[in-house]
C-alpha positions as CSV (number, residue, x, y, z in Angstrom):
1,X,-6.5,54.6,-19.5
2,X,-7.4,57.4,-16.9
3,X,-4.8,57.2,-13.8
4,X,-5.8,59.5,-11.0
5,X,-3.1,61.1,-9.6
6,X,-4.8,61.0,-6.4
7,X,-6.5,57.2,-5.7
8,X,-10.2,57.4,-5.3
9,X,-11.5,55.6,-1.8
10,X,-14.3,53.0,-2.4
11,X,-17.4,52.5,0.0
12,X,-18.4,49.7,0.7
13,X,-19.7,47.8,-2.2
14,X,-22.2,44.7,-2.5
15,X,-22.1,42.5,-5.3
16,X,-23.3,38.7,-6.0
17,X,-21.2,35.6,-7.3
18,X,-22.8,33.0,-10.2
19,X,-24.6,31.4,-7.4
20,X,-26.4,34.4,-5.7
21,X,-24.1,34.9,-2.8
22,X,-23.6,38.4,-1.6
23,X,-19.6,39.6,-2.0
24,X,-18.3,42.6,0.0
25,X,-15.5,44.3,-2.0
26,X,-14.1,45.5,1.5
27,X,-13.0,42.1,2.1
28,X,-10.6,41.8,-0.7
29,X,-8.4,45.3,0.9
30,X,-5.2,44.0,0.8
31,X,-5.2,42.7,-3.0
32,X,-4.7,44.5,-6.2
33,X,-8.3,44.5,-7.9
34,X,-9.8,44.3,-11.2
35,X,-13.0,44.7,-11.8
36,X,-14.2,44.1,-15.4
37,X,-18.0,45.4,-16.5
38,X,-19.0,43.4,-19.3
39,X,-22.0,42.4,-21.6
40,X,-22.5,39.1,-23.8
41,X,-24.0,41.7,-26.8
42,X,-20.4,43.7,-26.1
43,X,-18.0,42.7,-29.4
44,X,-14.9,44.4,-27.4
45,X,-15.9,42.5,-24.0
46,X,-15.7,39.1,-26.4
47,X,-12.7,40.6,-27.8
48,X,-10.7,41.2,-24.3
49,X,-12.4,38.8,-22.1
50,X,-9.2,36.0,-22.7
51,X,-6.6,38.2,-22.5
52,X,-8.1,39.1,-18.7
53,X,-8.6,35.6,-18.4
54,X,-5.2,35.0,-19.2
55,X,-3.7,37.4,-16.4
56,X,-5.7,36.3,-14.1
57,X,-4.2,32.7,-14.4
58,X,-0.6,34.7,-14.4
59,X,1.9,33.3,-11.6
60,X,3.7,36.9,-11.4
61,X,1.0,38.2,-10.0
62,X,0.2,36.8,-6.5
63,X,-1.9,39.2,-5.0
64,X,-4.5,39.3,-7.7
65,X,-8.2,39.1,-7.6
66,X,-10.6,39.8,-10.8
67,X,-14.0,40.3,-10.8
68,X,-15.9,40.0,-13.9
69,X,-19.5,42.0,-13.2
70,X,-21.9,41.5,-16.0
71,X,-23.5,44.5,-16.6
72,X,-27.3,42.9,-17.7
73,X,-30.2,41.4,-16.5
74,X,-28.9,37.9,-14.8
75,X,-29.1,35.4,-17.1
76,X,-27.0,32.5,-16.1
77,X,-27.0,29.9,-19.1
78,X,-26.3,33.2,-21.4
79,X,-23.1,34.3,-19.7
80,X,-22.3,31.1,-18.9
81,X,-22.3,30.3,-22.9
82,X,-20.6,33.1,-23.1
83,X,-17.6,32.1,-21.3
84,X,-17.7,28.8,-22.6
85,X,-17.6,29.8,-26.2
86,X,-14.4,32.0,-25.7
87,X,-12.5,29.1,-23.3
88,X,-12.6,30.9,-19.9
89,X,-11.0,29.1,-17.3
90,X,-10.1,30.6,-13.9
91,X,-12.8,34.0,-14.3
92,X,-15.9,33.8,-12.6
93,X,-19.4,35.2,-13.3
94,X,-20.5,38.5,-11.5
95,X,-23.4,40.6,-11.4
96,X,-24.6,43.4,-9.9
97,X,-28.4,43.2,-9.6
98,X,-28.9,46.2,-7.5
99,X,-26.7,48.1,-9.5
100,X,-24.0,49.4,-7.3
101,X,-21.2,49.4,-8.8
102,X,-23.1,51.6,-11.6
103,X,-24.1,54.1,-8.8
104,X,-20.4,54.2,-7.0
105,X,-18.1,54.4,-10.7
106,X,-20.5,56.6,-12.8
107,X,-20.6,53.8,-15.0
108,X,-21.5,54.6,-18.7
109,X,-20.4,52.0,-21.1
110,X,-19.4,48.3,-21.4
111,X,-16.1,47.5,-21.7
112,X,-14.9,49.3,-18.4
113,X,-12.1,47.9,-16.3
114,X,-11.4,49.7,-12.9
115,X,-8.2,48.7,-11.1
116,X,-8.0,48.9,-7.2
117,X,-4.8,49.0,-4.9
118,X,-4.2,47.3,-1.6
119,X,-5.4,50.3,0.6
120,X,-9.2,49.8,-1.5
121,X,-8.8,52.8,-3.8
122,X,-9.3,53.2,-7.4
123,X,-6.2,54.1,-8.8
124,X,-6.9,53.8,-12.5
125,X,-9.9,53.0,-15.2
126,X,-9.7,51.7,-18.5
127,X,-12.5,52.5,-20.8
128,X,-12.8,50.7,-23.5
129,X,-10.9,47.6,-25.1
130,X,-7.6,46.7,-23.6
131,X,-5.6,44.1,-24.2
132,X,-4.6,42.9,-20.2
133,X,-1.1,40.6,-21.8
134,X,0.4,44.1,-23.4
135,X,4.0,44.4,-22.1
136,X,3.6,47.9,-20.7
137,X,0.3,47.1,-19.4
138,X,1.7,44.1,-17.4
139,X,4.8,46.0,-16.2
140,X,3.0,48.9,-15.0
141,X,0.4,47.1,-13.1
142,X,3.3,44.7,-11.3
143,X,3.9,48.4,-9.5
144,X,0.6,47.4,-7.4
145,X,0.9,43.7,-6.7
């Protein structure tokens, strides 16, 4: 996990929801954020994609809002299977056709978590697996709810 010392502001960023609707990530300033860049071909996205699932359906966390951007082509009956093979039940499908989100983070690789305060700054990345129920995980990210 990379914490910047210094949170990173965010311009504003377009996305779409399962359906094709466009999402602002300026509207969700005043909730902690996760977004999670995945893939279906990605064996450590299957790995930690119920564990994120999981926090997300937390009650100690009330502010919350994940997003879970696949990182392909849209396919929508191939992450959907996706999700219904590991059990998902509150995290919704993202994508980011016009790749944004690549463009603003520097993306590189799939898994890649970014976490976002209230204020609409990155504050921390995880690259790579993670497993979102760990203890220390879970109490450190309760600082920013």
């Amino acid at each position: 996990m990379v914490i910047n010392e210094i949170p990173k502001p965010i311009s504003s960023l377009i996305f779409e929801d399962f359906s094709g609707n466009e999402i602002n990530l300026n509207q969700y300033n005043g909730k902690l954020v996760i977004i999670n860049f995945w893939a279906t071909w990605c064996a450590p996205c299957k790995k930690e994609m119920p564990s994120l699932d999981k926090l997300y359906q937390a009650k100690n966390f009330k502010n919350l809002q994940v997003f879970a951007v696949n990182m392909e082509q849209p396919n929508p009956l191939k992450t959907k299977k996706f999700f219904t093979d590991l059990n998902i039940k509150k995290l919704e499908i993202f994508f980011d056709n016009n790749l944004n989100f690549v463009k603003e983070f520097k993306l590189r690789g799939v898994p890649t978590t970014v976490l976002i305060n209230k204020k609409g700054e990155e504050f921390a990345r995880i690259i790579g697996e993670v497993n979102f129920l760990d203890k220390k995980f879970l109490k450190w990210l309760s600082n920013y709810d």
